[in-house]
C-alpha positions in Angstrom: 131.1 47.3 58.5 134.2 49.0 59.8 137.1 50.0 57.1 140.6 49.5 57.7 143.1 52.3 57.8 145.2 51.3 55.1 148.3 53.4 56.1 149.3 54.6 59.7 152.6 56.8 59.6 154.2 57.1 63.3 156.1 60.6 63.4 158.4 60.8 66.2 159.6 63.9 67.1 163.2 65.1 68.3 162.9 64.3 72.2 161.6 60.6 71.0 157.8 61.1 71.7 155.0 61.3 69.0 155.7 65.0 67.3 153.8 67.6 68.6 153.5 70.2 65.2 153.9 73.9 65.9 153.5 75.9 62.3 156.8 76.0 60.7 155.9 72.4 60.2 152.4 72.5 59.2 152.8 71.7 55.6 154.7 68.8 56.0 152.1 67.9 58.6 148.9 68.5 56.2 150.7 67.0 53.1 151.4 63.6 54.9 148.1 64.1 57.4 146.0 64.0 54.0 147.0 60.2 52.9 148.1 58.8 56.5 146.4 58.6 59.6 148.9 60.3 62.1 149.6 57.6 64.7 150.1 58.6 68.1 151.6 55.2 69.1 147.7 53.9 69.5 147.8 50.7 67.8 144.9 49.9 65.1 144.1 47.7 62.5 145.7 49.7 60.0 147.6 47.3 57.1 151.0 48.3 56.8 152.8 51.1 59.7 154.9 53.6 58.3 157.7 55.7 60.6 159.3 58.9 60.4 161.9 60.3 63.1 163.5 63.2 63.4 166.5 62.4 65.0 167.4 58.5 66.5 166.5 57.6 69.8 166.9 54.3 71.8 162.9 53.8 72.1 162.6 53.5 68.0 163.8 50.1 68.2 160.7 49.1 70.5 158.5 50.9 68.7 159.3 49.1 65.2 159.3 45.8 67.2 155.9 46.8 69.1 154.3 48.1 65.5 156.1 45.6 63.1 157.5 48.2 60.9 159.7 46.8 58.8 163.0 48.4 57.5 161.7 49.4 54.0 158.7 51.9 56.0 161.5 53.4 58.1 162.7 56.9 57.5 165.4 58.7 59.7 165.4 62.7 59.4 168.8 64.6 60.4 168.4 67.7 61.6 171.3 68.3 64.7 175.0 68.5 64.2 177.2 65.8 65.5 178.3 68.0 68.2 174.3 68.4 69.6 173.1 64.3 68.5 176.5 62.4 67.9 174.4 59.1 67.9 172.8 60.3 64.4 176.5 59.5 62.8 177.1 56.6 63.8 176.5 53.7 60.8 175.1 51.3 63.2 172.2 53.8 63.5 171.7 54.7 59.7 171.2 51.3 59.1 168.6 51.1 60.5 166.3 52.9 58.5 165.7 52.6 54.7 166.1 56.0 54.1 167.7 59.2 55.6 167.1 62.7 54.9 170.0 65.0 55.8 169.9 68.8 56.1 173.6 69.1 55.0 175.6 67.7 52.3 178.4 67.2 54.9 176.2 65.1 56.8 175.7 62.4 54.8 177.5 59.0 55.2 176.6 57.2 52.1 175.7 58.9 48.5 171.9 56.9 48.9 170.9 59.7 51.7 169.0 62.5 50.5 169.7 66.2 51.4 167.2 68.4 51.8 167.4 72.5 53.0 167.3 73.7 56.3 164.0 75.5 56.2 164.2 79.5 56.8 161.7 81.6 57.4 162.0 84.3 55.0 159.5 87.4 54.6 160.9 89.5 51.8 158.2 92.4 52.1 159.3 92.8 55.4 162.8 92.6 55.0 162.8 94.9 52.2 160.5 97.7 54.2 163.1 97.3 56.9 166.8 97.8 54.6 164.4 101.4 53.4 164.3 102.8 57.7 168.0 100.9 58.8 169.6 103.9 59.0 171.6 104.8 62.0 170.8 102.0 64.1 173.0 101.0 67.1 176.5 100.6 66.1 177.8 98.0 69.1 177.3 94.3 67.2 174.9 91.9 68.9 175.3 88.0 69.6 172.1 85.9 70.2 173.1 82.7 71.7 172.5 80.4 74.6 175.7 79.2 76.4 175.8 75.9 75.7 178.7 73.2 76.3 179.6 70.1 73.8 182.6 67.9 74.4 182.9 66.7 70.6 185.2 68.3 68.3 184.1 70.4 66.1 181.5 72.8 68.4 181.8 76.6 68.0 180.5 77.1 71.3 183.9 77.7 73.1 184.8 79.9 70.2 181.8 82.3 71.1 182.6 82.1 74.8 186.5 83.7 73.2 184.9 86.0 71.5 182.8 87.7 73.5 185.9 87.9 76.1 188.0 89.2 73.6 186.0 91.7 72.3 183.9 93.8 74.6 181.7 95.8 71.9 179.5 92.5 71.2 175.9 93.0 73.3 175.2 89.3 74.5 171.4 88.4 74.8 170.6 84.5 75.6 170.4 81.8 78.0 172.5 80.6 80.1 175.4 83.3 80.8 177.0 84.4 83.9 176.6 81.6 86.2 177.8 82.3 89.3 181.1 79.6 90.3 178.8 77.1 91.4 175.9 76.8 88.9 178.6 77.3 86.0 180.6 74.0 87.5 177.3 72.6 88.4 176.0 73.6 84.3 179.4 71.7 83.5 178.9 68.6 84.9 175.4 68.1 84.3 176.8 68.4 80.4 179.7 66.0 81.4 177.1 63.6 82.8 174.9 63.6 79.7 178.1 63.1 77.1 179.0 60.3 79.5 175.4 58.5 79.8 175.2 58.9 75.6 178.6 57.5 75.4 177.9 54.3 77.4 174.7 54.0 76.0 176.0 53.8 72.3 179.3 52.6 72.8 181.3 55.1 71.8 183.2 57.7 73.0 181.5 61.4 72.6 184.4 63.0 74.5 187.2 64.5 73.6 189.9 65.4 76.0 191.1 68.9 74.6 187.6 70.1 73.9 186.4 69.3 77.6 189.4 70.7 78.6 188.7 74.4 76.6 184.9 74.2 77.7 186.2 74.6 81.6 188.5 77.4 81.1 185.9 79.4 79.3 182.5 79.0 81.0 183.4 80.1 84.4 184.5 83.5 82.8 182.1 86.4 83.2 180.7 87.9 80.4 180.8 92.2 80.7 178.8 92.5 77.8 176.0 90.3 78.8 172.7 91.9 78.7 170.2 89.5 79.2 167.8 87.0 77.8 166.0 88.3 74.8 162.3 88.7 74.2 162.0 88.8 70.5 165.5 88.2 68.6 163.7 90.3 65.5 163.3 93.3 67.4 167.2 93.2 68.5 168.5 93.0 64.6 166.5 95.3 63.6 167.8 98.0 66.4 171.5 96.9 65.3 173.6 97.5 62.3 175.7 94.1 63.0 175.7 90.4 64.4 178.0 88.1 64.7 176.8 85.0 63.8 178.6 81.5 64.7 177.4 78.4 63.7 177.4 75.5 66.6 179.3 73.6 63.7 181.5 74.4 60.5 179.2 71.7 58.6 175.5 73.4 57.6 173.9 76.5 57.4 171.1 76.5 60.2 168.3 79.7 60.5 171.1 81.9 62.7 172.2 83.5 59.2 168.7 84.0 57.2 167.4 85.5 60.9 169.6 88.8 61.2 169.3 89.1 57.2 165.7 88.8 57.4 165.8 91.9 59.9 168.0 94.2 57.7 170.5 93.5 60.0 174.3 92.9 58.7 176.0 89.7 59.6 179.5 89.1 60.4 179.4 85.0 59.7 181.6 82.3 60.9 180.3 79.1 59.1 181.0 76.9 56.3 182.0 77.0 53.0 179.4 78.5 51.7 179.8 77.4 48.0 178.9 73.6 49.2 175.1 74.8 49.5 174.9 77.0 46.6 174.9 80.5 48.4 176.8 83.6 47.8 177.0 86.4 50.6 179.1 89.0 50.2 183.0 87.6 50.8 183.9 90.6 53.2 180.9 89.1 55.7 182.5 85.4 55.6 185.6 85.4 58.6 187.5 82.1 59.6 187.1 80.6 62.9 189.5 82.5 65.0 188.6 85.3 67.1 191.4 87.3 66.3 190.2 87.4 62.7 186.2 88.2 64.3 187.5 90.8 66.4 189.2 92.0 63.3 186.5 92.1 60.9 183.9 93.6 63.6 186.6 96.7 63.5 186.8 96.4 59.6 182.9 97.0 59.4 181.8 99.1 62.1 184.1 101.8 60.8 182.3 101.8 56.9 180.0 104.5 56.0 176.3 104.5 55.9 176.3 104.1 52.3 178.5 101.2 52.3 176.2 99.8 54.8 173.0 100.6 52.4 174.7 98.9 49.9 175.9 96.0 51.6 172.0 95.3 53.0 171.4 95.6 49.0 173.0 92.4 48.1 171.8 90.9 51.2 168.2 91.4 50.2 169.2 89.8 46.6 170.9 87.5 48.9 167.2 86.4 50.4 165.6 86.6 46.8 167.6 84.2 45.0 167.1 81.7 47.7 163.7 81.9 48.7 162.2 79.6 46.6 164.4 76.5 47.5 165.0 77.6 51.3 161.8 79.0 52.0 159.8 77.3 55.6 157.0 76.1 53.7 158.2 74.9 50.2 161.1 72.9 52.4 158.7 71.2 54.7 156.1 70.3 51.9 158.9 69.3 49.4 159.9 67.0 52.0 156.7 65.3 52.8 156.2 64.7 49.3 159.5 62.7 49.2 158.6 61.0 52.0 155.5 59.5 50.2 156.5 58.7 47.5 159.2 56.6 49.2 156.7 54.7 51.3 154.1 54.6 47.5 157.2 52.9 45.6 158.2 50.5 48.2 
């Protein structure tokens, strides 16, 4: 005789296809993977279908038709800005799940969702082995970014773009810089093309007029500082005393900040208000979003003394203590398959 599967749980991953787990997600994988069978869109004689998405796409609304999954065994997971998946704020889309899981307070559109932390990877041996040899490192401060283009108000990529033209110290590693004129205008309006196609497809407009506008006058400028695409972002931090460090949005805290702290590395952070998620780094590393004030403050530091610098790394390191039980990769991911079930068990 052949036994059912009682529970199948779909898990669809950010490009909309069955999720593919690399290991920063391999304890929510193995906490859920020990009471579900992991559906790949294979349809069995399971009971009852369960689905989890990280992020919404257009192909979810097939798949709960094609699987019967009823609203109650939805759950949506948040984990883009507005400015990268726009469609994930709209109220047409949270309604259609029972519950969603946000990894920002400011992200949430009703007080029933349920924030969670953005996971970090934090290795506090290492970190602290690495504040004990940082002296005289390279003084120039280093950006890791991609250049990247949104048209919704609110993105910090044209801000970068400012930055780095106003200040020549910063050494630039990433993606995507110094275009000649015809792949940056090509880069454009393959960006343009995709705001558009989302914006039809939902209804809504995802571009604003100003922002486009600032996006064109800044990505056909050539960077002077560019270096080149990096290999291993640890290995840059820990050869700098600085990075500045720009969120893509004023509304969460992604990995960009715990990365260059985890490296010994001292960040010079444009972000949000940090008091909204519980954490405390030192006030003279916080800057508004102007580059004025960032070319400012990257003067202000790179003058201090090496014992200023020592101690700064200090409070950083407590900085990394005091929040690695609650931000830490794996407790994240595990603490959030274990909501997740016991959603779906209480239905």
């Amino acid at each position: 005789m052949v036994t059912k599967q009682k529970h199948s749980l779909l898990i669809i991953g950010f490009d909309g296809n069955p999720m593919i787990f690399s290991p920063p997600w391999d304890p929510f994988y193995n906490s859920l993977k020990s009471k579900y069978e992991i559906n790949n869109l294979e349809y069995n004689e399971c009971k009852e279908y369960f689905l989890v998405s990280l992020n919404y796409h257009k192909n979810l609304l097939k798949i709960t038709q094609d699987f019967s999954i009823p609203l109650n065994n939805r759950i949506l997971i948040v984990m883009e800005p507005k400015i990268v998946a726009p469609e994930n704020y709209l109220n047409a889309t949270r309604n259609l799940f029972r519950y969603v899981f946000v990894a920002s307070p400011l992200w949430k559109l009703n007080k029933n969702e349920i924030v969670f932390n953005w996971p970090q990877r934090i290795d506090l041996n290492k970190t602290e082995n690495l504040i004990k040899k940082s002296r005289y490192r390279n003084l120039n401060p280093v950006m890791i970014n991609s250049n990247k283009i949104s048209f919704i108000a609110g993105e910090m990529y044209t801000l970068r773009r400012k930055v780095l033209l106003s200040e020549p110290k910063i050494l630039l590693f990433g993606k995507n810089w110094n275009f000649s004129s015809y792949f940056s205008l090509r880069f454009f309006l393959n960006n343009l093309k995709n705001a558009s196609t989302k914006s039809f497809t939902y209804k809504t407009n995802f571009i604003n007029a100003r922002v486009l506008v600032t996006n064109f006058f800044t990505i056909f400028k050539k960077k002077n500082n560019y270096i080149g695409p990096v290999e291993s972002k640890s290995i840059v931090y820990q050869r700098h005393d600085f990075a500045v460090v720009i969120e893509n949005e004023l509304t969460y805290v992604s990995e960009k900040l715990f990365d260059v702290i985890n490296e010994g590395c001292i960040p010079i952070y444009v972000g949000p208000d940090l008091e909204k998620f519980n954490l405390r780094l030192p006030s003279q590393l916080i800057v508004i979003p102007e580059a004025v004030a960032i070319k400012n403050k990257i003067k202000e530091l790179t003058n201090i003394s090496e014992l200023d610098k020592v101690s700064l790394r200090r409070e950083l390191f407590s900085f990394l203590k005091l929040n690695y039980q609650t931000s830490n990769s794996d407790y994240v991911f595990r603490s959030l398959a274990e909501k997740i079930d016991n959603l779906f068990q209480n239905n």
